[in-house]
DONU-419739 format. One line per 5 residues: their letters; for each residue x, y, z of N, C-alpha, C. Coordinates in steps of 0.001 Angstrom, whole numbers, plus 500000, padded with zeros to 6 digits. Each point is the difference from the previous one (the first is absolute). Layout:
BEGIN
A> X Y Z X Y Z X Y Z ~ ...
// end
This chain:
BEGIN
XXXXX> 396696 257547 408634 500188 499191 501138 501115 499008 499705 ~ 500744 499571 501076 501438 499657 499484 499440 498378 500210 ~ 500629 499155 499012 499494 498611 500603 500956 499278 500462 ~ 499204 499304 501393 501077 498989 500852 501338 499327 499296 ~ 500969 500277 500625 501108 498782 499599 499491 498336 500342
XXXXX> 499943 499734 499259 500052 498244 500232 501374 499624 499952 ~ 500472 499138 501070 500669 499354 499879 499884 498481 500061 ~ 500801 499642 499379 499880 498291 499969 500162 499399 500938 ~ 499609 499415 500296 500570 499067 501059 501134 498485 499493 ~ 500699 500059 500779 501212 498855 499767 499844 498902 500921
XXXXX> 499940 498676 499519 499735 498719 500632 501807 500045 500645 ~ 500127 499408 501356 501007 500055 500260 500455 498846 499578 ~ 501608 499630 499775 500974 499353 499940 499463 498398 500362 ~ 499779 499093 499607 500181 498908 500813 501254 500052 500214 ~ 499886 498913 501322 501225 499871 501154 500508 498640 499224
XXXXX> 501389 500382 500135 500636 498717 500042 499912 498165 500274 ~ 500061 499580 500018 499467 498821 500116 501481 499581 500835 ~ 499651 499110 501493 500698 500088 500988 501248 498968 499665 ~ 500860 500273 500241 501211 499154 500020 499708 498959 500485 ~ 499998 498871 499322 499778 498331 500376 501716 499779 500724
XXXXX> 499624 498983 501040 501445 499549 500279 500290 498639 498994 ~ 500887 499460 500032 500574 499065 499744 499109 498342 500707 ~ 499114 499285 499250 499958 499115 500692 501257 499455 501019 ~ 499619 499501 500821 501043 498899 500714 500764 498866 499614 ~ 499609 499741 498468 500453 498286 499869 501161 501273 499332
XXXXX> 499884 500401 498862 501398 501408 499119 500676 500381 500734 ~ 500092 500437 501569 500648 500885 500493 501252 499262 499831 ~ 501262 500834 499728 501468 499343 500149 500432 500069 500995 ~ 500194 498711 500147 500773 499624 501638 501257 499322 499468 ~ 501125 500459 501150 501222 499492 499526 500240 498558 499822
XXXXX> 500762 499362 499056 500301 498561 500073 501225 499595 500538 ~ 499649 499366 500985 501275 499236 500623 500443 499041 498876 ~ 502057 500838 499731 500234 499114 499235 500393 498620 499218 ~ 499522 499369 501832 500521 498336 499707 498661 499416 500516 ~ 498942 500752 499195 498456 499395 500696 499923 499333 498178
XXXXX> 498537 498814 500062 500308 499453 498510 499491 500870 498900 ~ 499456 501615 500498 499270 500428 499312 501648 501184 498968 ~ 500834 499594 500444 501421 500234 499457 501178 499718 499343 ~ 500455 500182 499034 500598 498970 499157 501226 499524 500671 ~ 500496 500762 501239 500981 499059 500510 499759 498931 500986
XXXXX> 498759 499638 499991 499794 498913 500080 499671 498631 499176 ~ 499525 500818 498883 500024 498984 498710 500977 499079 499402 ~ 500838 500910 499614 501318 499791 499607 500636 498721 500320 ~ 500644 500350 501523 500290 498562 500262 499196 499080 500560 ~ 498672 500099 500161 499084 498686 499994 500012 499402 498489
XXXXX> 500071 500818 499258 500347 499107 498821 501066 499328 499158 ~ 501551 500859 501025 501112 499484 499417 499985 498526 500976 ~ 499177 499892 500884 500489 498396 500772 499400 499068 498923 ~ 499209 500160 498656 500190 499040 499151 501181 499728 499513 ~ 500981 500685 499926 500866 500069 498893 500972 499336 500764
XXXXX> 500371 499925 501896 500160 499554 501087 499834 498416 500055 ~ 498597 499664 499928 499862 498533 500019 500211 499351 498916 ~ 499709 500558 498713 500282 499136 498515 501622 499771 500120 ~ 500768 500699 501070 501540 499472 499370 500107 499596 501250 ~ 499188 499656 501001 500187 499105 501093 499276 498560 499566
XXXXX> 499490 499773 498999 499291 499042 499237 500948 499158 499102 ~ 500716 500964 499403 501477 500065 499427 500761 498950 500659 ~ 499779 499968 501328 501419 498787 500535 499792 498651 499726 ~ 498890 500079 499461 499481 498241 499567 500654 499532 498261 ~ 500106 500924 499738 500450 500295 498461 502083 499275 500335
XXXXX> 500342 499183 498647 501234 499911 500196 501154 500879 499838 ~ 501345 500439 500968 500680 500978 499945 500586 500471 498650 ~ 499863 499170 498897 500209 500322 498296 499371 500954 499608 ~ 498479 499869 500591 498828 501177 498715 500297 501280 500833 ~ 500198 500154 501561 499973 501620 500499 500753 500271 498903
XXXXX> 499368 501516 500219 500965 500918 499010 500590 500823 500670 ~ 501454 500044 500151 501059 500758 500537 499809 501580 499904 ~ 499900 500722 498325 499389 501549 500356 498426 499875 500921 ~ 499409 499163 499814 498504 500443 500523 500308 499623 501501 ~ 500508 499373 500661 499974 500136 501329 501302 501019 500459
XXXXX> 500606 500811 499126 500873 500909 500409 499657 500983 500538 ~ 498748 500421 498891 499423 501355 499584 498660 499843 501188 ~ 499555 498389 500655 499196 500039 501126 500701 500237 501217 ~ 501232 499372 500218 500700 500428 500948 500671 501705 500451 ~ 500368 500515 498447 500263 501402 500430 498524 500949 500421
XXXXX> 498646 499793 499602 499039 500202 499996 499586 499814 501538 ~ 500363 499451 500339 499570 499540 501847 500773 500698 500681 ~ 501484 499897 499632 500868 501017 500854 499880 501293 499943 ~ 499663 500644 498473 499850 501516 500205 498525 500291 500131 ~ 498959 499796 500131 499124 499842 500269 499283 500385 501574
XXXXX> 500718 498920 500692 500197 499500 501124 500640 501522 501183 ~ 500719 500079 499049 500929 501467 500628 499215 501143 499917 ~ 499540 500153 498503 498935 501008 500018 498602 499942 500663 ~ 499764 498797 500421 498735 499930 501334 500343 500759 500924 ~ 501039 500096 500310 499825 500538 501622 500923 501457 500396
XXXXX> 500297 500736 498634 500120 500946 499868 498960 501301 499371 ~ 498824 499757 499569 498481 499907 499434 499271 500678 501267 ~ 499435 500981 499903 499279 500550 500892 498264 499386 499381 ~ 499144 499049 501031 500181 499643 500674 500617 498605 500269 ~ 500436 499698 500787 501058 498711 499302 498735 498843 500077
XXXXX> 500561 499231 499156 499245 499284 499315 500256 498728 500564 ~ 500302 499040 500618 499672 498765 500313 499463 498677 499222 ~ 498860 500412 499059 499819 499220 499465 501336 499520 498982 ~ 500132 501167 499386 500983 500171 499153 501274 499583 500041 ~ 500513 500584 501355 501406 498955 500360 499839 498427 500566
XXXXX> 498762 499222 500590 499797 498562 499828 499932 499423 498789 ~ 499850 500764 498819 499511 499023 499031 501753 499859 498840 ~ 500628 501332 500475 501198 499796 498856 500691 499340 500840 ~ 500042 500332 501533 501196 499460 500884 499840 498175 499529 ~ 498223 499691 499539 499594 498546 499806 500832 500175 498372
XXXXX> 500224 500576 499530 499653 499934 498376 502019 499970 499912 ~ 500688 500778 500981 501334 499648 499726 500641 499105 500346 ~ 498999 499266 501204 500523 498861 500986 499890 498520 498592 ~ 498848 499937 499738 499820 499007 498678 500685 500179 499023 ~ 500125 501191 499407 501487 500103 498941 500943 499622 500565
XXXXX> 500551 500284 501332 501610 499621 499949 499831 498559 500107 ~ 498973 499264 500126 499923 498997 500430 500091 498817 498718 ~ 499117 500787 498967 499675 499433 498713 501534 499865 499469 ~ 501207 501539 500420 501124 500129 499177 501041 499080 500957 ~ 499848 499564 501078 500799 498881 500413 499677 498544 499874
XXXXX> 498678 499802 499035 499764 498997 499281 500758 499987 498927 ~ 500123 500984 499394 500006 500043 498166 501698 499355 499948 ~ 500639 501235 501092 501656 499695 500110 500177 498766 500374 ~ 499844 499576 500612 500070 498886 500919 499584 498752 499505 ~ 499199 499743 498811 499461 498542 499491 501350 499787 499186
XXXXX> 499930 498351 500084 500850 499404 499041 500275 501043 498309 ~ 501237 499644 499754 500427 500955 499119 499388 501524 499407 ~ 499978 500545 500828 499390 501272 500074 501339 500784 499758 ~ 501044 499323 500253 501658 500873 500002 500270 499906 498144 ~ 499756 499194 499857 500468 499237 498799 498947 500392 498975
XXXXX> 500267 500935 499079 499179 500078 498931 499295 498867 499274 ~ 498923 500010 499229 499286 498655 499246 501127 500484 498783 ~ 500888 499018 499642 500477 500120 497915 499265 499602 499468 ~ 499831 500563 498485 499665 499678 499304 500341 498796 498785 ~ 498719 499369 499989 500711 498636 499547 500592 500430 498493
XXXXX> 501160 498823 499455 500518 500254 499024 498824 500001 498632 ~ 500718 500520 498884 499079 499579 499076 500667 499611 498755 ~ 499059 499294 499500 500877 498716 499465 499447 500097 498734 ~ 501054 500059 499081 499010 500061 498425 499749 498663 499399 ~ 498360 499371 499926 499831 498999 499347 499850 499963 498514
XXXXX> 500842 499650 499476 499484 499754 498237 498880 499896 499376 ~ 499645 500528 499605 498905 499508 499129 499091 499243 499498 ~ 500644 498788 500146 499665 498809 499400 500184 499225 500994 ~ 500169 500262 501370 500094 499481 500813 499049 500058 501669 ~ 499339 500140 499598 498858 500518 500908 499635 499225 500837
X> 498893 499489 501294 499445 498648 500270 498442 500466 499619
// end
């Protein structure tokens, strides 16, 4: 007598486990790029320090400005300034704060020129050899 085939039986497959979406707070949403969550907005909210400390500057006497440092603020505002509003998206903040930042340099550098002997180099005083034995 022939005996039955047994066959096994097979537990099927578990199923996949369903594709979760993306919470809502993760999903990427585009950033507007002059919103504060963007660094071109950072940027120059923070160069208007650098803005008022040399607008602070005019209280200071026209001797201590320093001629390279308000050069290098003044060319800094002008090209700057230019590159705001050629900048996709143009930036605004950006061109108020150098258009502020070149307006105070030229302003600082028609102090510097312009104070009493500013034409006229400081000489150096002579120097004088005291003896030795002659000291006070």
């Amino acid at each position: 007598m022939p005996t039955p085939k047994t066959t096994a039986r097979r537990r099927p497959a578990p199923a996949p486990p369903p594709p979760h979406p993306a919470p809502k707070t993760t999903a990427r949403r585009p950033i507007n790029p002059s919103s504060k969550r963007a660094v071109h907005f950072w940027a120059p909210t923070f160069k208007w320090g650098i803005s008022l400390a040399n607008l602070a500057d005019l209280r200071r006497p026209a001797e201590l400005v320093s001629l390279p440092q308000q050069c290098a603020l003044t060319a800094t505002g002008v090209i700057w300034s230019r590159y705001s509003m050629v900048i996709t998206p143009r930036n605004y903040n950006l061109l108020a704060v150098n258009v502020f930042m070149a307006a105070t340099g030229i302003w600082q550098l028609g102090r510097k020129l312009t104070a009493p002997g500013a034409a006229a180099p400081v000489a150096a005083a002579p120097v004088v050899a005291v003896p030795a034995g002659k000291r006070d």
